[in-house]
TIZALO-270900 format. One record per residue (C-alpha): residue number from 1; residue in three letters; x, y negated, z. Coordinates in nm, 3 decimals. Each point is the difference from the previous one (the first is absolute). Example, Ala and Ser with C-alpha at 12.3 -4.5 7.8 and 13.67 -1.06 7.14 Angstrom:
2
num,residuo,xx,yy,zz
1,ALA,1.230,0.450,0.780
2,SER,0.137,-0.344,-0.066
//
This chain:
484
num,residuo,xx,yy,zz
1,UNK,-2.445,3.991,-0.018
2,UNK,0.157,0.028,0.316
3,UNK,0.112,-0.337,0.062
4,UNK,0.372,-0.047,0.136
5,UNK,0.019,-0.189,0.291
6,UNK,-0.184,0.271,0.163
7,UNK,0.159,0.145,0.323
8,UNK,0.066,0.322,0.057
9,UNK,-0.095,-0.023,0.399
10,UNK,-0.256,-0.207,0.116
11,UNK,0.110,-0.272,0.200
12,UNK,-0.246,-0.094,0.295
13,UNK,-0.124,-0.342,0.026
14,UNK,-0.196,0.017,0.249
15,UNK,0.353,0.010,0.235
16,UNK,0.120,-0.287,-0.178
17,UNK,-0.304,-0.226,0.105
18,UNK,0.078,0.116,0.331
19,UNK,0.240,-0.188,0.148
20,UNK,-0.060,0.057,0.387
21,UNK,0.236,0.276,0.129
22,UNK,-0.202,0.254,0.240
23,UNK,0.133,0.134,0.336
24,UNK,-0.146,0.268,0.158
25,UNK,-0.340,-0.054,-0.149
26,UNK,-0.013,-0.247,0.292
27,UNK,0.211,-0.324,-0.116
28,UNK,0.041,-0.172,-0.326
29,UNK,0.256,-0.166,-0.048
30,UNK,0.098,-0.287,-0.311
31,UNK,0.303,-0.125,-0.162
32,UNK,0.133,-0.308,0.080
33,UNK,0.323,-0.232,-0.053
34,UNK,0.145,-0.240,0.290
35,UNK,0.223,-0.280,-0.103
36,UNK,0.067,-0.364,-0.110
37,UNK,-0.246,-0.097,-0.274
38,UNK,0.003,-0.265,-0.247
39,UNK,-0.188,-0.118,-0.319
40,UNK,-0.072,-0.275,-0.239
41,UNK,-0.107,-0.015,-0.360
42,UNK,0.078,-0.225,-0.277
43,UNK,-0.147,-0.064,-0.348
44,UNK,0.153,0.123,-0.317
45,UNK,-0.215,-0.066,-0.254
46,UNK,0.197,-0.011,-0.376
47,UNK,-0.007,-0.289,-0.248
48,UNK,-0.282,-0.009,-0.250
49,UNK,0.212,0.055,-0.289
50,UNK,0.257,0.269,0.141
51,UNK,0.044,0.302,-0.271
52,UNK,-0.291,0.252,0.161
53,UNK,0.007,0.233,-0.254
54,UNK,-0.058,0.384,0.194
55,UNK,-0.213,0.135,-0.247
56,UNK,0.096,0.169,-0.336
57,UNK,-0.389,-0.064,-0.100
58,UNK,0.007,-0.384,0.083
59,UNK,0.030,-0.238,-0.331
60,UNK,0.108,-0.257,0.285
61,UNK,0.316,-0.100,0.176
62,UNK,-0.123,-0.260,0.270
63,UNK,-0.248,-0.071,0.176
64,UNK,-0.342,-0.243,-0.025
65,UNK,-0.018,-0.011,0.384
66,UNK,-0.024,0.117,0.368
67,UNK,-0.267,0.229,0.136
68,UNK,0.147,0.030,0.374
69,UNK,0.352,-0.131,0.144
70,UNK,0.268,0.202,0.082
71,UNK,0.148,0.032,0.308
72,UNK,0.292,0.187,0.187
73,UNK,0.027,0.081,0.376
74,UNK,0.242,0.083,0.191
75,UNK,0.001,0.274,0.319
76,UNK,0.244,-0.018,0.242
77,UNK,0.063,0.273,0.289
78,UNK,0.270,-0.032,0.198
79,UNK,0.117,0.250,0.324
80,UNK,-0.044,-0.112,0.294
81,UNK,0.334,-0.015,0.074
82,UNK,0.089,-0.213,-0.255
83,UNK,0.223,0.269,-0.186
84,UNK,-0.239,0.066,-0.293
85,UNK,-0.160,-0.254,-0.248
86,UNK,-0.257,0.146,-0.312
87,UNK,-0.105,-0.257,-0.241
88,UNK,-0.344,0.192,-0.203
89,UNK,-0.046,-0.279,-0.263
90,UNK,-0.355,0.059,-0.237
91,UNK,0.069,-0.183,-0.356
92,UNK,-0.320,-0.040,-0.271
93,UNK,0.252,0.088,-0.269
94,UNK,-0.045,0.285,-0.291
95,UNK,0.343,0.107,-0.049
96,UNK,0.381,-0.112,-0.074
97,UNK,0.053,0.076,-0.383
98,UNK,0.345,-0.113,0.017
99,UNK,0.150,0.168,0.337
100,UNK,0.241,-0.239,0.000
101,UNK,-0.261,-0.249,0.120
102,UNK,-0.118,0.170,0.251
103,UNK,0.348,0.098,0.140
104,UNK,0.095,-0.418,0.014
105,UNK,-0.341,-0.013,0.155
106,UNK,0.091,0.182,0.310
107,UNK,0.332,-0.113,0.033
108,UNK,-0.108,-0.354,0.033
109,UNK,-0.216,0.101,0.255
110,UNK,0.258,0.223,0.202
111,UNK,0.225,-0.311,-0.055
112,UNK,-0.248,-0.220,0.166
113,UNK,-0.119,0.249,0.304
114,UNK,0.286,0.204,0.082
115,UNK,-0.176,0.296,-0.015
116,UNK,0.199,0.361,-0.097
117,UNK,-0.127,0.161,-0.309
118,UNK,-0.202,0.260,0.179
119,UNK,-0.186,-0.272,0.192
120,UNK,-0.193,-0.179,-0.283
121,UNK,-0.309,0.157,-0.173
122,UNK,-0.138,-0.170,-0.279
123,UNK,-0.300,0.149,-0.116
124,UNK,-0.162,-0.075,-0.309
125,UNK,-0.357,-0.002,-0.015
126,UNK,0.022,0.123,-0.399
127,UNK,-0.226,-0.248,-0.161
128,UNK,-0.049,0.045,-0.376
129,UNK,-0.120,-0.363,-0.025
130,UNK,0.283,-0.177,0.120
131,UNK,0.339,-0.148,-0.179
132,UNK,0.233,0.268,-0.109
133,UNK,0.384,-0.047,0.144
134,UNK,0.234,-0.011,-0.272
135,UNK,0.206,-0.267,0.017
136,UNK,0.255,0.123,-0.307
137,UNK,-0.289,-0.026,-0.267
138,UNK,0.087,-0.260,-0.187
139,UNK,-0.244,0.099,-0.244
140,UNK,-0.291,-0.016,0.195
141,UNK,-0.277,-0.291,0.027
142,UNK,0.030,-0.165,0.347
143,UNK,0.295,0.178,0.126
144,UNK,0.168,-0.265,0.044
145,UNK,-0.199,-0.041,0.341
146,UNK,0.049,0.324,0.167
147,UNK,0.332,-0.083,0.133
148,UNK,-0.080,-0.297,0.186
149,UNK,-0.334,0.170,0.170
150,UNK,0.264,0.276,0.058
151,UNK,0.138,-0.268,0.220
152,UNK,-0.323,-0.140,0.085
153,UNK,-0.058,0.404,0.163
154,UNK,0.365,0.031,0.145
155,UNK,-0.109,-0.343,0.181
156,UNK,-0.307,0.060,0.119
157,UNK,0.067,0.350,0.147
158,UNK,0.300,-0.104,0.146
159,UNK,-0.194,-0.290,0.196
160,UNK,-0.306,0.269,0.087
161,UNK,0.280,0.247,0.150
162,UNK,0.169,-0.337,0.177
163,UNK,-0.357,-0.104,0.136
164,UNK,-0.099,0.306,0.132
165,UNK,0.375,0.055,0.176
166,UNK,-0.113,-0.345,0.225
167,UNK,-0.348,0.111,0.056
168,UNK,0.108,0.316,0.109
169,UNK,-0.202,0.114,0.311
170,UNK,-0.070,0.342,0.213
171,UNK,-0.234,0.229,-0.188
172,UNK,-0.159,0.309,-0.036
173,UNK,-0.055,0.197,-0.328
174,UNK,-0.346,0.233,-0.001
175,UNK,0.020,0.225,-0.293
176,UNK,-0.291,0.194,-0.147
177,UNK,-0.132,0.164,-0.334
178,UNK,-0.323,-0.050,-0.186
179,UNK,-0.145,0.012,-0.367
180,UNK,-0.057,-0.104,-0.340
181,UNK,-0.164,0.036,-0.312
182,UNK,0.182,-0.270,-0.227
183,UNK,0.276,0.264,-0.102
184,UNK,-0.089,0.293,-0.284
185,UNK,0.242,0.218,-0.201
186,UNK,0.087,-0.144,-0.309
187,UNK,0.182,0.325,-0.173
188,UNK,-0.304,0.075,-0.284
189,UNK,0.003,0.257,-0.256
190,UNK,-0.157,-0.140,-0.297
191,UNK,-0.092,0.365,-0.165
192,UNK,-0.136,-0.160,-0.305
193,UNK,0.328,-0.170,-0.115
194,UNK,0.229,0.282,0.214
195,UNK,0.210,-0.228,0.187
196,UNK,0.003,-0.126,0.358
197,UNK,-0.113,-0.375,0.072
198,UNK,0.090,-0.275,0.262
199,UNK,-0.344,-0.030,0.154
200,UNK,-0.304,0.117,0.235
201,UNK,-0.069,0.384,0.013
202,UNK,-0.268,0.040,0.181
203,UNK,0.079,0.403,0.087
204,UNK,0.360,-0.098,0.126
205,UNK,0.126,-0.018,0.340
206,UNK,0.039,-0.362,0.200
207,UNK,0.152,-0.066,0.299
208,UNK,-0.248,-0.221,0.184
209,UNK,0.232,-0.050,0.348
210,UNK,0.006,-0.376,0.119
211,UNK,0.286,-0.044,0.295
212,UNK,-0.078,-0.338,0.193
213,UNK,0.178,-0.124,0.292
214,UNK,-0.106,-0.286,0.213
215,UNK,0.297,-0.221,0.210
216,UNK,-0.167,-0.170,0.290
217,UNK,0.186,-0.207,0.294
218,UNK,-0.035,0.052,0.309
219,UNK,-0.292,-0.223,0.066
220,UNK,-0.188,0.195,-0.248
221,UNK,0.027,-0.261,-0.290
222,UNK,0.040,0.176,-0.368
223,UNK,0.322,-0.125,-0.173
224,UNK,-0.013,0.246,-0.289
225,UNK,-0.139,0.276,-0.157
226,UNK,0.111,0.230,-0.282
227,UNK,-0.125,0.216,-0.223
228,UNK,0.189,0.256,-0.226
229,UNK,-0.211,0.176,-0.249
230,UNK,0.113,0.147,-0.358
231,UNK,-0.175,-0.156,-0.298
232,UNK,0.108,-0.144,-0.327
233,UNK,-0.112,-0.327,0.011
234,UNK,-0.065,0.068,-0.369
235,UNK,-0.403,-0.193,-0.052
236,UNK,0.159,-0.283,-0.176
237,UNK,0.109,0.073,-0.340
238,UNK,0.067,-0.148,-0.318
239,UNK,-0.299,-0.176,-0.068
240,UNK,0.049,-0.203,0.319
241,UNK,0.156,-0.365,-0.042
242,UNK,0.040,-0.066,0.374
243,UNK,0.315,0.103,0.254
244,UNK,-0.165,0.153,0.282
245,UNK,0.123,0.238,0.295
246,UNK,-0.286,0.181,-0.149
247,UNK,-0.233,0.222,0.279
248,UNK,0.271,-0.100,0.261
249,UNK,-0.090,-0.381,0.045
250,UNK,-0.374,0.071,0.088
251,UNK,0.119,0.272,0.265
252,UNK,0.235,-0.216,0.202
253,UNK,-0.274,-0.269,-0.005
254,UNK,-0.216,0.240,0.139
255,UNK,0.231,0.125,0.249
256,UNK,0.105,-0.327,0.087
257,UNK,-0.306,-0.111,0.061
258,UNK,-0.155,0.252,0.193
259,UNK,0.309,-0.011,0.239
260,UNK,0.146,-0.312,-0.018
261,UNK,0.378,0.076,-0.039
262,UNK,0.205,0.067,-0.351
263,UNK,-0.064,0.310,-0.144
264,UNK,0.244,0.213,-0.166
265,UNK,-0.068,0.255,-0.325
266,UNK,0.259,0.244,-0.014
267,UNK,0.015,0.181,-0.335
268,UNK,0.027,0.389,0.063
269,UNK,0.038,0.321,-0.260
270,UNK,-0.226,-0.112,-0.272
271,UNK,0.194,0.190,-0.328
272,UNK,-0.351,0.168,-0.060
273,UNK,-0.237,-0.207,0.145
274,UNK,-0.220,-0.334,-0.096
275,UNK,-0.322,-0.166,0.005
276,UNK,-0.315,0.203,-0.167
277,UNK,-0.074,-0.295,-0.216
278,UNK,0.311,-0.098,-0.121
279,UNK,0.164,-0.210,-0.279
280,UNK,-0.260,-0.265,-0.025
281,UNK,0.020,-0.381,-0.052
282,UNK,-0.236,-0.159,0.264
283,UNK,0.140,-0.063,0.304
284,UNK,-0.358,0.061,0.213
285,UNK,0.124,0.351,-0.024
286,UNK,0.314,-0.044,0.177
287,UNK,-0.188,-0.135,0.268
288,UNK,-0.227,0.260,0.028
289,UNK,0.275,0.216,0.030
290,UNK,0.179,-0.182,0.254
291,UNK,-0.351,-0.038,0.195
292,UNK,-0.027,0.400,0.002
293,UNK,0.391,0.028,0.159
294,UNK,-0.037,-0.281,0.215
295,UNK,-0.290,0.088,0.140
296,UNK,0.104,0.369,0.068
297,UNK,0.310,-0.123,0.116
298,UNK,-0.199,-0.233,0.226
299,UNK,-0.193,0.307,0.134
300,UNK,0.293,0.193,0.109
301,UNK,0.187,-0.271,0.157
302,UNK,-0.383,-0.092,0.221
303,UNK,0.008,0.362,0.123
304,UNK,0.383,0.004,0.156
305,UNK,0.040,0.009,0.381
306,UNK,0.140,-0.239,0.223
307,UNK,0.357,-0.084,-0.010
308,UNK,0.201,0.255,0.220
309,UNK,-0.292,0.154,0.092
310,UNK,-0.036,0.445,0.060
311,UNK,-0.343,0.132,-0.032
312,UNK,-0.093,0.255,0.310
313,UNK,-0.280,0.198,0.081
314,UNK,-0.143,-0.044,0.325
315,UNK,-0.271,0.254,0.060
316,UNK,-0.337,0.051,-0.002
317,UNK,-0.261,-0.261,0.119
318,UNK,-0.348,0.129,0.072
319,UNK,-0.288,-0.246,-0.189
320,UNK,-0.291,0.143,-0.225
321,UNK,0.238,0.248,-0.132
322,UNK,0.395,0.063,0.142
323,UNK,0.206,-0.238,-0.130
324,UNK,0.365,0.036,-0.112
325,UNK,0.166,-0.333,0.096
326,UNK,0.330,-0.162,-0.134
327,UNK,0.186,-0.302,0.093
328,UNK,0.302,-0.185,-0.078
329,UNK,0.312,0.053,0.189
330,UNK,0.390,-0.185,-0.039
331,UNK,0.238,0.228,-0.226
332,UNK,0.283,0.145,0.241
333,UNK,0.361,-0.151,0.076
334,UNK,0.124,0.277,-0.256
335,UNK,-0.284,-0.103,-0.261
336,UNK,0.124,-0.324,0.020
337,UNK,0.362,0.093,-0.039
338,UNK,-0.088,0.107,-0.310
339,UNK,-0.197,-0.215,-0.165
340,UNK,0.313,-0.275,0.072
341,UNK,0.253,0.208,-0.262
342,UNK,0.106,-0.220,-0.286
343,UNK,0.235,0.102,-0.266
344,UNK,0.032,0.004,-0.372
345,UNK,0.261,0.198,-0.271
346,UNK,0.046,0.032,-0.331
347,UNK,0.021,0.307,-0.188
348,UNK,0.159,0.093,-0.342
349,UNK,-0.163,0.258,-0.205
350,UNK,0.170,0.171,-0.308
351,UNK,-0.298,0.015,-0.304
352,UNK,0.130,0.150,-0.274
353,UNK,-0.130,-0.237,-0.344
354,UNK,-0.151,0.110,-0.321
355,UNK,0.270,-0.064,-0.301
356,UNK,-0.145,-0.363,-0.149
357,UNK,0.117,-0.166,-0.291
358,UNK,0.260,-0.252,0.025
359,UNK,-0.084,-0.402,0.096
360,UNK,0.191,-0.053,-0.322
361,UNK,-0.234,0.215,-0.197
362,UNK,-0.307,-0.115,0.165
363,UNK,0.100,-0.347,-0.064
364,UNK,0.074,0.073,-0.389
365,UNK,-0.358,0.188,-0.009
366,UNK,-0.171,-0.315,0.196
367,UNK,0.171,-0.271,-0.258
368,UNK,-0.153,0.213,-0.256
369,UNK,-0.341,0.057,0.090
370,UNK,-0.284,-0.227,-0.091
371,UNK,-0.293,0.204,0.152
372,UNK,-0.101,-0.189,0.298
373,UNK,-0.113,0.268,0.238
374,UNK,0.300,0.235,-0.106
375,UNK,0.261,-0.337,0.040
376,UNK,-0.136,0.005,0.316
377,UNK,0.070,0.348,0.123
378,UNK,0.378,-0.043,-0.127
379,UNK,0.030,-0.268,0.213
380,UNK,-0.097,0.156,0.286
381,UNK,0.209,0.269,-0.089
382,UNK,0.343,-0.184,-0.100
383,UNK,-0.050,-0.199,0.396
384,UNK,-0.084,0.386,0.140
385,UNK,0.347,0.121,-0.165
386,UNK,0.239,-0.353,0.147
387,UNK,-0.129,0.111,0.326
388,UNK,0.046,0.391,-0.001
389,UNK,0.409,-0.046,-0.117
390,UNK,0.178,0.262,-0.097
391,UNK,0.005,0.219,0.302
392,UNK,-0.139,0.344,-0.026
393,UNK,-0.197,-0.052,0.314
394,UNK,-0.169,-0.269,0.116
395,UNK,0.101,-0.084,0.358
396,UNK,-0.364,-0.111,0.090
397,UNK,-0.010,-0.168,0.346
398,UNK,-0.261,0.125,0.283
399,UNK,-0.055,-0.254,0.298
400,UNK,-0.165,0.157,0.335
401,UNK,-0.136,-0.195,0.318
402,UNK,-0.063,0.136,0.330
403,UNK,-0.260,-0.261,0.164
404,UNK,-0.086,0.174,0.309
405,UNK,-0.234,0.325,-0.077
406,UNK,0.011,-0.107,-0.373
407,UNK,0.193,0.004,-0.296
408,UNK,0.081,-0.155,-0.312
409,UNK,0.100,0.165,-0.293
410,UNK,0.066,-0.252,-0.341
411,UNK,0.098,0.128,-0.341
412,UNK,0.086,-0.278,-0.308
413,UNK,-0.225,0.227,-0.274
414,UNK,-0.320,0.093,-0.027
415,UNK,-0.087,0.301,0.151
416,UNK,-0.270,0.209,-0.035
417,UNK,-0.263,0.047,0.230
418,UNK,0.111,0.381,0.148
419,UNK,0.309,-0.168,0.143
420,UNK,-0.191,-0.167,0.277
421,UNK,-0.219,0.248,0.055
422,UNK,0.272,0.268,0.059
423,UNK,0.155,-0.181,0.236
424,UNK,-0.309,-0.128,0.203
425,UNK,-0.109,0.382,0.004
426,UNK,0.338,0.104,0.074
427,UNK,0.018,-0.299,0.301
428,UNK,-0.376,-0.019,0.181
429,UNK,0.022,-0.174,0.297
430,UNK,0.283,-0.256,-0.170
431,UNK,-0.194,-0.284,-0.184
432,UNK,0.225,-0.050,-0.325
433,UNK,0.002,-0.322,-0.221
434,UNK,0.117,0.165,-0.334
435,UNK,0.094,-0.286,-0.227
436,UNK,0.072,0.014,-0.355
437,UNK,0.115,-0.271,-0.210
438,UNK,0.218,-0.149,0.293
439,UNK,0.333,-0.194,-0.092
440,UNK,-0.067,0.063,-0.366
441,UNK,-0.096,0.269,-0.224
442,UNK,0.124,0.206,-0.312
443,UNK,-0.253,0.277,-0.102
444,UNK,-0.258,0.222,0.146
445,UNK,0.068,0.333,0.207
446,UNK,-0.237,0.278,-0.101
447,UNK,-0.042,0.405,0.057
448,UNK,0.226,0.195,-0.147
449,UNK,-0.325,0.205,-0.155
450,UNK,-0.119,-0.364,-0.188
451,UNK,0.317,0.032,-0.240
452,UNK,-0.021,0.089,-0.348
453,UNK,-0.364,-0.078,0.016
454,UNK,0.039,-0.391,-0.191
455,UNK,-0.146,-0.143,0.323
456,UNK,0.098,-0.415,-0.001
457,UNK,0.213,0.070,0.345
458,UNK,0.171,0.249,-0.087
459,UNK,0.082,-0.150,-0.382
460,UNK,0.108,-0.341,0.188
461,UNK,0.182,0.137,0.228
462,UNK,0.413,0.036,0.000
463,UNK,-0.035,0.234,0.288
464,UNK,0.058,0.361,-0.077
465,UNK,-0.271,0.314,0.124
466,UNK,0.079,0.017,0.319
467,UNK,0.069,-0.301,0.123
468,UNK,-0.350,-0.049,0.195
469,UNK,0.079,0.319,0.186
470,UNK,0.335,-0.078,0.109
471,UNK,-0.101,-0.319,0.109
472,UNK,-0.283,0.114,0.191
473,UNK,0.249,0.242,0.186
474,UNK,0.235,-0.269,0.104
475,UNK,-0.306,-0.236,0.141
476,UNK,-0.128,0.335,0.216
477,UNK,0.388,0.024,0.092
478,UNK,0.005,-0.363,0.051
479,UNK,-0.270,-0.052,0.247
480,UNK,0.072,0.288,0.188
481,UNK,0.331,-0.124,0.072
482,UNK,-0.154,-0.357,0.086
483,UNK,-0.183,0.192,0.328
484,UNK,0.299,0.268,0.070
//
């Protein structure tokens, strides 16, 4: 069966993995970002005892124990000129059932950093073992915790973005693109029972792109690096007891190690991608995970060129055989120029929503229900509705950064996979951090072709067909007008 996540063009990755730019056949040149650079990380680690429920499957609402710490960092890049400050915040959080939490979340932090709306990116790194955000459930076991670590987060971000703002310091940003293994399709067709299930197919399509970026000073020393790569940090399931940041906490070890500065995981398009083995209750398989990403990551980010740095071709040099030679040379005046635009903007796109019952129904329908796993997929559902309103459309916010010769394009859903890739095909010689899950989420954007088919996106969704396409014409809109 023709599985549907398959494109109808084939995208080539080889030009993703190539970042350098050529010129003439004679000069390579890279992508790079010039500006004030700041960063510092806190820990967030929740409360044994918080309500951690994220699993339909788990007979358990809390949690036995910790497997790694959490941990949020904060990014800052600021112009040159002092006009322009970006705040890129990474959070070890799943999700915000209740999107009322996450909306006091970010106020507090605006509150505390002055920073415009457009300015602050918080991107979650979509654990499935970590406390679910619902402050309003009374009902729930431990819930009665998740508002003051929702405090406990606005706090500690806030004091990350204030840290880095008085570290701040002159730095390039050296951007390049590698690969990975850790993500598969998860879209199967189970032909025996007839019905499409959450999990590996081994036939499907997976993006494997890793972006990384490395942020030096200018005496060389790393401050950061990052890494955005689209997987569903999905391993840890409901037979695990212990809140983890799941493959996530064993790659930032291993980036921080290897480089010595904070390392940032940047969740990207993951709606149809996740780990091969998958679902499992040991937490050694996390870490495998995260070893395979970090690693990879730690690959691509060894192979970048120096800082400001054009790649020229200098002729031939007669030895045992005649030798092409190449050498480093400073990026032009002009080069330079560019690489120092800053800016950031929010855009509004209209997505037409699926008709849903009413929070009053679901509510009557959740009271009513004593099936555990089905209670919990009304609940989900009744906190999906509160958040949609009663708007026909859903005015679903798009932030894009210009840093230099890249961009950033965030989303608050779940995307799937093709979004990225469109626009990195569509965009070669512009590395592009596509983040989903960033200042909340409601539902996953899929292909228009996956509807009707019973897939778990598409079913979960609020988002009518459609609404993947249209959004992945206003980010191609969107980062063309960041470079016009």
């Amino acid at each position: 069966m023709t599985n549907v996540n398959q494109k109808s063009k084939i995208i080539n990755h080889q030009s993703l993995i190539q970042s350098p730019i050529l010129k003439n056949m004679r000069q390579v040149n890279f992508s790079f970002t010039r500006c004030q650079f700041g960063v510092a990380s806190r820990d967030v680690t929740p409360p044994l005892g918080i309500y951690a429920r994220s699993w339909g499957a788990a007979p358990h609402d809390r949690m036995d124990g910790v497997h790694r710490p959490f941990q949020t960092t904060a990014a800052l890049f600021k112009s040159n000129d002092g006009g322009v400050e970006l705040a890129l915040v990474a959070l070890d959080l799943g999700w915000f059932q209740d999107q009322e939490d996450e909306n006091a979340l970010r106020a507090a932090i605006h509150a505390r950093t002055g920073l415009n709306v457009p300015n602050l990116l918080i991107n979650l790194s979509h654990t499935h073992a970590g406390p679910n955000m619902v402050s309003s459930a009374s009902d729930k076991p431990g819930v009665e915790y998740v508002k003051p670590h929702l405090a406990h987060i606005a706090n500690q971000i806030s004091d990350a973005i204030l840290e880095a703002r008085n570290r701040m310091q002159s730095a390039w940003v050296t951007y390049g693109y590698g690969r990975c293994s850790l993500a598969k399709n998860r879209d199967w067709y189970d032909e025996g029972q007839g019905r499409w299930a959450c999990g590996y197919n081994p036939t499907g399509h997976a993006d494997d792109t890793v972006l990384v970026a490395r942020v030096t000073n200018d005496d060389d020393k790393i401050l950061a690096t990052l890494v955005n790569y689209a997987c569903h940090p999905t391993t840890l399931a409901w037979d695990n007891h212990l809140l983890s940041p799941d493959f996530i906490g064993a790659t930032r070890e291993i980036l921080e190690r290897e480089f010595g500065a904070p390392a940032l995981f940047l969740q990207g398009a993951s709606g149809d991608l996740g780990p091969r083995e998958d679902y499992v209750g040991d937490a050694a398989v996390a870490d495998m995970h995260g070893r395979n990403l970090g690693y990879a990551a730690a690959a691509a980010l060894s192979g970048l060129p120096p800082p400001a740095q054009t790649f020229v071709y200098t002729g031939i040099l007669m030895s045992g055989a005649d030798l092409g030679t190449w050498e480093y040379r400073g990026i032009t005046d002009a080069q330079k120029a560019n690489a120092e635009q800053i800016s950031a903007q929010e855009l509004i796109v209209d997505l037409p929503r699926k008709e849903l019952p009413s929070v009053v129904e679901l509510q009557e329908r959740y009271d009513a229900e004593t099936n555990r796993k089905e209670k919990e997929r009304l609940f989900r559902r009744m906190y999906l509705a509160r958040a949609m309103g009663q708007d026909k459309d859903y005015k679903m916010p798009m932030w894009l950064w210009r840093l230099g010769d890249a961009a950033v394009v965030a989303v608050p859903n779940e995307l799937y996979a093709s979004f990225q890739e469109t626009l990195r095909a569509k965009f070669p010689d512009t590395p592009l951090l596509v983040l989903g899950v960033t200042n909340g989420a409601l539902g996953y954007l899929a292909p228009q072709e996956t509807y009707g088919k019973g897939l778990y996106q598409e079913w979960q969704s609020p988002f009518a067909a459609g609404c993947l396409e249209k959004t992945t014409e206003e980010a191609e809109k969107g980062v063309e007008g960041l470079f016009s």
